[in-house]
C-alpha positions, 0 to 999 in steps of 0.5 A: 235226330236233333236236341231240339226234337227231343227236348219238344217230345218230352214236352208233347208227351207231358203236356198232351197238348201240341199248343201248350208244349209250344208255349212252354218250349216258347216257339210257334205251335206249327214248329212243333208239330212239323219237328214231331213228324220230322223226327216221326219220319225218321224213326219210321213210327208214329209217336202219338195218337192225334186221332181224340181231343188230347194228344196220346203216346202209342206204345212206341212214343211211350216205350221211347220216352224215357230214353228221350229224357235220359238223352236230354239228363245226359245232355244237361249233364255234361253242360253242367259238368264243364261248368263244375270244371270251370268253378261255378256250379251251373244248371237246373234243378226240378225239386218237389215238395209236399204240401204238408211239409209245414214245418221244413223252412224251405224259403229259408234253404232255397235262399241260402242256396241261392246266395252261395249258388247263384248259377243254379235254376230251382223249379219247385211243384208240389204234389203228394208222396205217392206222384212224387216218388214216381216223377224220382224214379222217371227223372222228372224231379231230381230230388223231393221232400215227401213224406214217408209211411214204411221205409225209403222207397225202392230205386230212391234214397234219402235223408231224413228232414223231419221226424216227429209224432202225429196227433190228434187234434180237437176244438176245446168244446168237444167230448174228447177235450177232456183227454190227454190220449185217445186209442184208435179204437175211439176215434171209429164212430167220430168224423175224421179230417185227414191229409189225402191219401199219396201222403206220408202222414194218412199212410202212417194213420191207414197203415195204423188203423188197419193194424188195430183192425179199425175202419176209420171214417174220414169225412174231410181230406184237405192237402194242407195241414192248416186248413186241417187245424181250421176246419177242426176249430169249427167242430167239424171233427178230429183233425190228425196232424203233425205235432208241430203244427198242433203246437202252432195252435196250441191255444186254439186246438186240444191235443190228443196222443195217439194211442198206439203212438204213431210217427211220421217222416219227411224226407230228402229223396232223390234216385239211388244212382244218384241224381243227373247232374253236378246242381243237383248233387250240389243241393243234396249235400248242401242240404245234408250240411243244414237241413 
């Protein structure tokens, strides 16, 4: 069993797809597949259902890829750790972040941590919370700003970014712009544009709504909270948003309090054993000293 073998595993199974692992692994489609089978011969067990129009783990392939990961994690590792040894800080580091992390200067951070660790690589996705706390926990992020809606999720730990209120938000000519406050209660019948579900923010409001015994009516989801103010200023409906961002369009919005007052959290998370190696905890602490 070879690196390489593993390293195009992982890709196949993450890809599901033999040409689109090549290309991100950057070799000849055919050296995959026959480095596939070599390793698959040598196991004595298939690996993957060829047999439909994407590539599948069998249940072995699917029992045997999270130790492929870790292989490669520990790999990664010590190349890091020699590194670490020698002085400079080397390595690769897969961050998530949400969409909805407006108000986290993030360009900000990724540069000042690449002026003081120019040897550290950054790979930053976005997706929801919900995708993002299972890519911690299977060692596909080393670490992720989500948000939060009860409490640091189990196996991950975390500093908080931001905590703030979340609000509603209306167009100046709609009925609820005279108010400075609306209850949960009033907001049934209205048409409401919220972040998706897997966000920390609409797992606050559901939570919320669900407490109060209200069923809430959401007519829009959009994933970035900007395109939630906008579509709020044609009249569309009541947008719920973080208060920072409100306050961006303050004078385009009407601001409502929340009645019961609801909160909402970003987070630095990474998996509570700590992530796989020295760039990543580099980041994490350089992240506590300024974020």
């Amino acid at each position: 069993m070879e690196l390489h073998q593993l390293e195009y595993f992982v890709a196949v199974a993450e890809e599901a797809n033999f040409t689109r692992a090549a290309a991100r692994m950057h070799v000849a489609q055919p050296g995959v597949s026959a480095q596939i089978r070599r390793l698959e011969r040598e196991l004595g067990q298939p690996l993957f259902d060829r047999s439909g129009r994407a590539v599948r783990l069998t249940d072995v392939g699917a029992a045997a890829l999270p130790h492929a990961r870790a292989a490669l994690a520990a790999v990664a590792a010590v190349r890091e750790t020699v590194a670490e040894h020698e002085g400079l800080v080397r390595g690769q580091v897969a961050m998530g972040i949400v969409t909805s992390a407006g108000p986290v200067a993030l360009p900000d951070f990724l540069a000042a941590f690449a002026e003081r660790y120019p040897g550290v690589e950054i790979t930053l996705g976005e997706a929801n919370s919900d995708v993002m706390v299972e890519a911690l926990r299977e060692g596909r992020l080393d670490v992720a700003v989500i948000g939060l809606a009860d409490g640091v999720p189990a196996g991950l730990a975390a500093q908080v970014v931001l905590d703030e209120a979340v609000v509603a938000v209306t167009a100046p000519g709609d009925p609820l712009a005279s108010r400075a406050e609306v209850a949960l209660a009033d907001l049934a019948g209205r048409g409401l544009i919220c972040l998706p579900k897997g966000t920390g923010v609409r797992g606050v409001l559901d939570r919320a709504f669900a407490t109060a015994g209200v069923h809430p009516r959401v007519t829009i989801e959009a994933s970035d909270p900007n395109v939630l103010a906008q579509l709020a200023m044609r009249g569309l409906g009541v947008a719920i948003v973080p208060e920072s961002l409100a306050r961006y369009y303050a004078t385009e919005l009407h601001t409502l309090q929340l009645r019961p007052r609801l909160r909402g959290q970003l987070v630095l998370a990474w998996r509570a054993d700590g992530p796989s190696g020295p760039a990543a905890r580099t980041l994490i602490e350089f992240a506590r000293s300024v974020l």
